[in-house]
C-alpha positions as CSV (number, residue, x, y, z in Angstrom):
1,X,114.5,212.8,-1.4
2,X,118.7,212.7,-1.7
3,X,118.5,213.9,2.3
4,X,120.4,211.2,3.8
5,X,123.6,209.1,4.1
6,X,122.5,205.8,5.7
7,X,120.6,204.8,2.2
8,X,117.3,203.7,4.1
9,X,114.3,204.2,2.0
10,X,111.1,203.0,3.7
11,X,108.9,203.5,0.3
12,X,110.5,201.5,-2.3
13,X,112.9,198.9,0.6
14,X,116.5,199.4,1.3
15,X,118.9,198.1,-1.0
16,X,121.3,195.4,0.6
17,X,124.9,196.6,1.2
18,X,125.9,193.5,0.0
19,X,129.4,192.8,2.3
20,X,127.0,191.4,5.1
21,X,125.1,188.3,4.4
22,X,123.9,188.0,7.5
23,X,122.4,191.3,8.6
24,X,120.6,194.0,6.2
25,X,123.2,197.0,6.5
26,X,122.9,200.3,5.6
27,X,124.1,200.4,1.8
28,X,124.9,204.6,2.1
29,X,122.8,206.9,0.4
30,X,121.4,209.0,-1.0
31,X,122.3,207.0,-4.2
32,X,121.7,203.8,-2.1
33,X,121.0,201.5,-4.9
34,X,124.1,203.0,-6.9
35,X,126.5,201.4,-5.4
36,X,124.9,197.7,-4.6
37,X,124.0,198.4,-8.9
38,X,127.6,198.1,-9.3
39,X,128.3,194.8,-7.7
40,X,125.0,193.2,-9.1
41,X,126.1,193.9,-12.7
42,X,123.2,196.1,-13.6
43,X,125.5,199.2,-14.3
44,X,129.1,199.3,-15.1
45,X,129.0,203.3,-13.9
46,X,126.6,204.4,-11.2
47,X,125.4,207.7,-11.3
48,X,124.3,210.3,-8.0
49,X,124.2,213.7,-6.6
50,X,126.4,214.8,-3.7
51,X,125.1,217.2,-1.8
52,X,126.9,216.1,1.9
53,X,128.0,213.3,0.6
54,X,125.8,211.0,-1.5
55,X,128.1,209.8,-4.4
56,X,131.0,209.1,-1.8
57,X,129.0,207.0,1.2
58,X,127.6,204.6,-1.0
59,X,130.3,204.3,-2.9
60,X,132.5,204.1,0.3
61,X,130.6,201.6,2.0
62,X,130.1,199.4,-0.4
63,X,133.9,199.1,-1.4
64,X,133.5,201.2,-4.9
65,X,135.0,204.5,-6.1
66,X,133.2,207.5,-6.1
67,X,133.9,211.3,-7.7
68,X,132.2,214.5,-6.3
69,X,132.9,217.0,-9.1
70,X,133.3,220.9,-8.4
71,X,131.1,223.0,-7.6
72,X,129.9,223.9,-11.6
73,X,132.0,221.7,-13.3
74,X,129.0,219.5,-14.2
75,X,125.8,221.1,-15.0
76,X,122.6,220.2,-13.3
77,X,119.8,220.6,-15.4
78,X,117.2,218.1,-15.1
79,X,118.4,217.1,-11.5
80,X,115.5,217.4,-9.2
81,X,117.5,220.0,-6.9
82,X,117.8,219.7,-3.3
83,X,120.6,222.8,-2.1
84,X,121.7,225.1,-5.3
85,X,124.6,225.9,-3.0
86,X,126.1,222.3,-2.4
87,X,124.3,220.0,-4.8
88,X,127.2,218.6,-7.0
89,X,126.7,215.7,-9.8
90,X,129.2,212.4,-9.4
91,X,129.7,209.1,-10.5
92,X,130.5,205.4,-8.6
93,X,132.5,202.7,-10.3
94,X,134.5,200.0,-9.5
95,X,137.7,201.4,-10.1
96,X,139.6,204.5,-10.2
97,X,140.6,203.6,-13.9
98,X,137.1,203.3,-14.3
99,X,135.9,206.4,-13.4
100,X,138.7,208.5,-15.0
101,X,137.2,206.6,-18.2
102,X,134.1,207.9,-17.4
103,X,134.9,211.7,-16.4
104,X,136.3,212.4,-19.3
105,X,133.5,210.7,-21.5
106,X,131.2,212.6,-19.5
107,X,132.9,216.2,-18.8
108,X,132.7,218.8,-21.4
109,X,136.5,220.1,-20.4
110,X,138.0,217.0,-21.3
111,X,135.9,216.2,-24.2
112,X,137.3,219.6,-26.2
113,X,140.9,218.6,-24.9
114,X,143.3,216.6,-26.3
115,X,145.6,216.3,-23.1
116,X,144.2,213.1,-21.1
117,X,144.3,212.4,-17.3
118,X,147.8,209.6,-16.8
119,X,149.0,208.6,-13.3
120,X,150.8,211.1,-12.0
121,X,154.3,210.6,-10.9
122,X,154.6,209.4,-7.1
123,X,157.5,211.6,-6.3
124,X,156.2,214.5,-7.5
125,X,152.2,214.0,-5.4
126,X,152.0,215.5,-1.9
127,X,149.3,214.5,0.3
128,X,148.3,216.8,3.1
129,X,147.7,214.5,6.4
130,X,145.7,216.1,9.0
131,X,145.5,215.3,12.7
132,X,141.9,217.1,13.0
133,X,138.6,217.2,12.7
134,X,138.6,214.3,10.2
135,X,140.0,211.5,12.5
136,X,138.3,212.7,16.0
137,X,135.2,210.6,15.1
138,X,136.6,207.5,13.7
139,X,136.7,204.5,14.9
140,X,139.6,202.8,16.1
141,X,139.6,199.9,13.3
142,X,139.0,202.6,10.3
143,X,141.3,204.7,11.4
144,X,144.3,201.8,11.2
145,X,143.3,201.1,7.6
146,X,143.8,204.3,6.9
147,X,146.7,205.4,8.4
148,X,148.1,202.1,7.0
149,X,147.6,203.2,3.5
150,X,148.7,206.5,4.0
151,X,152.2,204.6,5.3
152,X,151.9,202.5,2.4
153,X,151.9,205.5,0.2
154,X,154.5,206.7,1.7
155,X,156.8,204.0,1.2
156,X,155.8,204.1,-2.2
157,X,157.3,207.2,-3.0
158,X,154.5,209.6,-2.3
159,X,155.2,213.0,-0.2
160,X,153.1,213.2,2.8
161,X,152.9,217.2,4.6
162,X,151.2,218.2,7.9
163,X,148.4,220.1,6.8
164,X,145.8,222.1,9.4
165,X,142.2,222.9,8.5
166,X,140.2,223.8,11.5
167,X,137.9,225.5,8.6
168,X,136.3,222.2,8.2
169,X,134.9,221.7,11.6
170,X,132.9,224.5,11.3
171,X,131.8,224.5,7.7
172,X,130.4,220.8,8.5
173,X,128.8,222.3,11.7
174,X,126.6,225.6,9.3
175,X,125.8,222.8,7.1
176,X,124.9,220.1,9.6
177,X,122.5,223.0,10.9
178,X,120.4,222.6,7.8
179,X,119.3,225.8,7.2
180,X,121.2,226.0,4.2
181,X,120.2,223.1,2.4
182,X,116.9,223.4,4.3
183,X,115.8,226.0,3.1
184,X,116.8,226.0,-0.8
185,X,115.3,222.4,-0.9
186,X,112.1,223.6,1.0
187,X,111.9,226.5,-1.6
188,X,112.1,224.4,-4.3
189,X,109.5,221.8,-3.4
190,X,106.8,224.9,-2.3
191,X,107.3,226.5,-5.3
192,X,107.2,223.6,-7.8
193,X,106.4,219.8,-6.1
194,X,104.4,221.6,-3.0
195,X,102.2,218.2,-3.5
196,X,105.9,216.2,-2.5
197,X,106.0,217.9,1.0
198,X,103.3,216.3,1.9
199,X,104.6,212.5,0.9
200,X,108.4,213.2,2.6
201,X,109.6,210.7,4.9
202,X,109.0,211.7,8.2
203,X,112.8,211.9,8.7
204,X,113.4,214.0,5.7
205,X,110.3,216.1,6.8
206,X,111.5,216.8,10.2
207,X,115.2,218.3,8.3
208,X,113.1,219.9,5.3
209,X,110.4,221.6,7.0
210,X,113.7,223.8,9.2
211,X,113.7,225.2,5.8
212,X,110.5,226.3,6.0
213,X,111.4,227.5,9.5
214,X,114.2,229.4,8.7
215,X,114.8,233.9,8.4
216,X,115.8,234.9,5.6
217,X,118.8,236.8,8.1
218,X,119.4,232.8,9.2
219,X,120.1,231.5,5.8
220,X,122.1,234.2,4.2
221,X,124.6,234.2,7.4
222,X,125.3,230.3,7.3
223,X,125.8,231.1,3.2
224,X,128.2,233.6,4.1
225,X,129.8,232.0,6.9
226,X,131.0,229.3,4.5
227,X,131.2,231.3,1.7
228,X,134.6,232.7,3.8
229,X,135.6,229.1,4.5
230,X,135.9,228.6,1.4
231,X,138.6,231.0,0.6
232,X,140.3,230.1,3.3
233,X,140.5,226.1,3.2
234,X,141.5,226.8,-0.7
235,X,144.8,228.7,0.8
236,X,145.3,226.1,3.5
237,X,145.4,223.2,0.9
238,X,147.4,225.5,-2.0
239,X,150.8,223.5,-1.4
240,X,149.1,219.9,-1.5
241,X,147.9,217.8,-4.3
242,X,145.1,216.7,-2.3
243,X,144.1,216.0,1.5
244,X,143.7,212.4,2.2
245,X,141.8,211.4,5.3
246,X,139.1,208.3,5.9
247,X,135.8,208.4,4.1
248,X,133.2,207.3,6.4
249,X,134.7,207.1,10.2
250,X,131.7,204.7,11.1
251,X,130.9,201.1,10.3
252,X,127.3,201.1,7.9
253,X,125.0,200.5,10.6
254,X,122.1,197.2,10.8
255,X,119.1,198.6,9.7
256,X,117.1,197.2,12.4
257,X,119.0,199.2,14.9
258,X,118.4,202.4,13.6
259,X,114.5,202.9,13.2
260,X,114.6,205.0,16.8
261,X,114.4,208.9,14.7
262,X,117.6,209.7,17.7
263,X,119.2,206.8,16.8
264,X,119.1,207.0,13.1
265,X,119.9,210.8,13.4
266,X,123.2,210.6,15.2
267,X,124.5,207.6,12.7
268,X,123.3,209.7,9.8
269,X,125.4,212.5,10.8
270,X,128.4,210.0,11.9
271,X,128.1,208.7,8.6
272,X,128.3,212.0,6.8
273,X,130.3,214.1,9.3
274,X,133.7,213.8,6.6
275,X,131.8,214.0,3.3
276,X,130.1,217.2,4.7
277,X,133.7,218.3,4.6
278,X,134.0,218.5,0.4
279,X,130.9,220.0,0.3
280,X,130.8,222.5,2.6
281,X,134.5,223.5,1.5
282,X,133.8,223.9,-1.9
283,X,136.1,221.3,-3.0
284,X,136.1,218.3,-5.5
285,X,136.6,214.6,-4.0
286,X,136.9,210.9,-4.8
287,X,137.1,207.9,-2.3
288,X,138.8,204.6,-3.1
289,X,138.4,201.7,-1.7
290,X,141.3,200.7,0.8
291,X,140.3,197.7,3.3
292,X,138.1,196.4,5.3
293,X,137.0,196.9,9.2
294,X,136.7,194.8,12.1
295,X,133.0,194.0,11.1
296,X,134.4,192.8,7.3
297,X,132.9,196.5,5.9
298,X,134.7,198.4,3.3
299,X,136.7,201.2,4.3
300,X,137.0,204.3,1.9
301,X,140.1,207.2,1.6
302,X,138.9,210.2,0.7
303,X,141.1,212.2,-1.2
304,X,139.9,216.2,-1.3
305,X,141.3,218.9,-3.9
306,X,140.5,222.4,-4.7
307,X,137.8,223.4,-6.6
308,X,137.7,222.9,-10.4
309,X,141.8,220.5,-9.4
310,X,139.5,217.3,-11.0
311,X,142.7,216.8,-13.3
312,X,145.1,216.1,-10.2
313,X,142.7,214.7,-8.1
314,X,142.3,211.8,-10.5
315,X,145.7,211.9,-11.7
316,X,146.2,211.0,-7.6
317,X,143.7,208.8,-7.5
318,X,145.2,206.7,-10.4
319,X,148.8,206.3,-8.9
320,X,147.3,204.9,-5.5
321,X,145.0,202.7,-7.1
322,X,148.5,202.0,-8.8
323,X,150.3,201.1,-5.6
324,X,147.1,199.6,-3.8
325,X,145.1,197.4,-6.8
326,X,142.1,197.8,-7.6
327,X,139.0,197.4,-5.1
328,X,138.5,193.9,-6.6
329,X,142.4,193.2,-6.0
330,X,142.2,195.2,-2.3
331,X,139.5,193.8,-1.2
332,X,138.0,190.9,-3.1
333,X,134.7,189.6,-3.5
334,X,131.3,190.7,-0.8
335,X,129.4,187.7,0.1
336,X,126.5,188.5,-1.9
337,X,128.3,189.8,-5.0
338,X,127.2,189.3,-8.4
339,X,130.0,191.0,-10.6
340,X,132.9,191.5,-8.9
C-alpha cells in the first residue's frame, strides 16, 4: 500500500533489484517494480508516488534517476492517496536528460511555457554541503562515493557552501512517528476501501492502524510542528541552488535477512531516513545515479531544492549528469540487465 522503502511485497513477489545476481535484494519501494521496469525495457519512464521516499529509493537503488515534484506542482487525482500532506507524484528514468524530457511533457507549467529547462552554467550552481543529519547514518563506502562526486563537482567548476539544517532531523523524526501519514491514510481507507484494512500486510497494518490510534490533538501538532520546519529549512537553503547529500546511506538489504518485523523495521527506516528529508521539508528532489558500493550496489546523490525550484533543480541535475555521464556511462551494465 506505497508504505514502504525496502520494495518487499509478499502478495504479488518482490521484484529483483537486478545489480545482484546472486542474492534477491531489496529493489526499493514503494514503486518496487518501477525501477527494475526500467532496466527490463518494459518502460522507458517509470512512474510512482513519493510520499517518504518512494520515487527516489527505487530509483536510487537500482542506479536510475528519480524526481520528487513539489508539493502541488502535480495534481493527484486518481492516485489512491496515502498522506494528503506528503504524498507527491514523481517519475524514474534512466537519465537526467531523460527525465527533464519527461517533466516538461508531463507538467502543465512547462507545457504553456516557451522557456525550456538547459544545463545550467557550472560557475554560476552553488551546492549547499552539510555535515549533519544526512551523513550520520551512512555507511562508510556510500559516503566516499559521495563525497567523491561532490569533489568531482567541485573541480568542475561548481560552488560548493557549508550549509546547516538541523530542521531536518526533526522533521524526519514527526514523520517517522507516523501519525501524520498514519492517520490521513487510515482515514482514507475507513472512509472509502474500509474492506482494504482488512487485507494490509501485517507490516503496513502494524504503521496504519497508529492512524487509527492517533488524537486528533496528536495529529494536528506533528502537522504543525513541520508545518514551521518548513519555513525555516526554505530560509536555510535561500542562498543555494540545491543541497546535495547521499540518497540512501544503506546498502539494499537481502530479502531473506529481513523477514524478522524488527529487522525489516529498522532497515526500512535506514533506507528512508534521507528521503524522509524532502518530504517532510516540503521540498522538491531528484537522485542521480553516482557509483557503486562495496557490495557492487548503486549509490544515488540526492540533490534537494525549495518548493515549486523544479526549474533549477533539473537545470542542476543536467550539468552533473554533464560532468559525471549518464548512469549507463557511470556505472554500466547490472548483471541481470535487459536494456541498459
Amino acid at each position: 500500500f506505497a508504505f514502504g522503502g525496502l520494495g518487499i511485497n509478499p502478495h504479488w513477489v518482490t521484484p529483483r533489484n537486478p545489480w545482484d545476481a546472486e542474492n534477491h535484494r531489496a529493489p526499493g519501494g514503494s514503486s518496487a517494480g518501477a525501477g527494475v521496469s526500467l532496466h527490463e525495457g518494459s518502460a522507458m519512464v517509470a512512474f510512482g508516488t513519493d510520499t517518504g521516499g518512494s520515487v527516489r529509493i527505487p530509483a536510487s537503488l537500482t542506479g536510475n534517476v528519480g524526481i520528487k515534484t513539489s508539493k502541488g506542482r502535480w495534481s493527484t487525482d486518481g492516485i489512491v492517496p496515502l498522506s494528503s500532506t506528503f504524498d507527491t507524484p514523481g517519475i524514474l528514468t534512466k537519465s537526467v536528460a531523460d527525465a527533464v524530457f519527461a517533466f516538461e511533457a508531463i507538467d502543465a507549467k512547462s507545457r504553456h511555457s516557451t522557456a525550456k529547462i538547459t544545463i545550467k552554467d557550472k560557475s554560476n550552481i552553488t551546492l549547499g554541503v552539510t555535515t549533519d543529519y544526512f551523513w550520520d547514518k551512512c555507511q562508510d563506502d556510500i559516503g566516499e562515493v559521495v563525497e567523491n562526486t561532490i569533489a568531482e563537482l567541485s573541480n568542475a567548476g561548481f560552488k560548493t557552501q557549508p550549509v546547516a539544517l538541523p530542521e531536518a532531523h526533526e522533521a524526519v523524526e514527526v514523520m517517522a512517528g507516523g501519525i501524520i501519514a498514519a492517520s490521513e491514510g487510515y482515514e482514507f481507507l475507513a472512509s472509502e476501501l474500509p474492506d482494504w484494512l482488512k487485507t494490509l500486510h501485517p507490516y503496513v497494518a502494524a504503521r496504519m492502524n497508529t492512524g487509527g490510534e492517533s488524537s486528533t490533538f496528536d495529529y494536528l501538532t506533528a502537522l504543525r510542528r513541520v508545518q514551521r520546519l518548513w519555513q525555516r529549512a526554505d530560509a536555510q537553503l535561500a542562498e543555494v541552488d540545491v543541497l546535495a547529500t547521499p540518497t540512501i546511506p544503506v546498502t539494499p538489504p537481502i530479502i531473506s535477512e529481513v523477514e524478522d518485523p524488527e529487522t525489516y523495521r529498522n532497515s526500512n527506516m535506514l533506507t528512508l531516513s534521507n528521503t524522509m528529508a524532502g518530504n517532510s521539508l516540503n521540498l522538491c528532489g531528484i537522485t542521480i545515479p553516482v557509483g557503486l558500493d562495496k557490495a557492487g550496489m548503486p549509490v544515488g546523490l540526492q540533490l534537494l531544492s525549495r518548493l515549486h525550484n523544479e526549474e533549477t533543480l533539473l537545470a542542476v541535475a543536467l550539468a552533473v549528469e554533464v560532468v559525471i555521464g549518464t548512469p549507463a556511462e557511470r556505472l554500466g551494465k547490472p548483471p541481470l540487465g535487459g536494456s541498459l
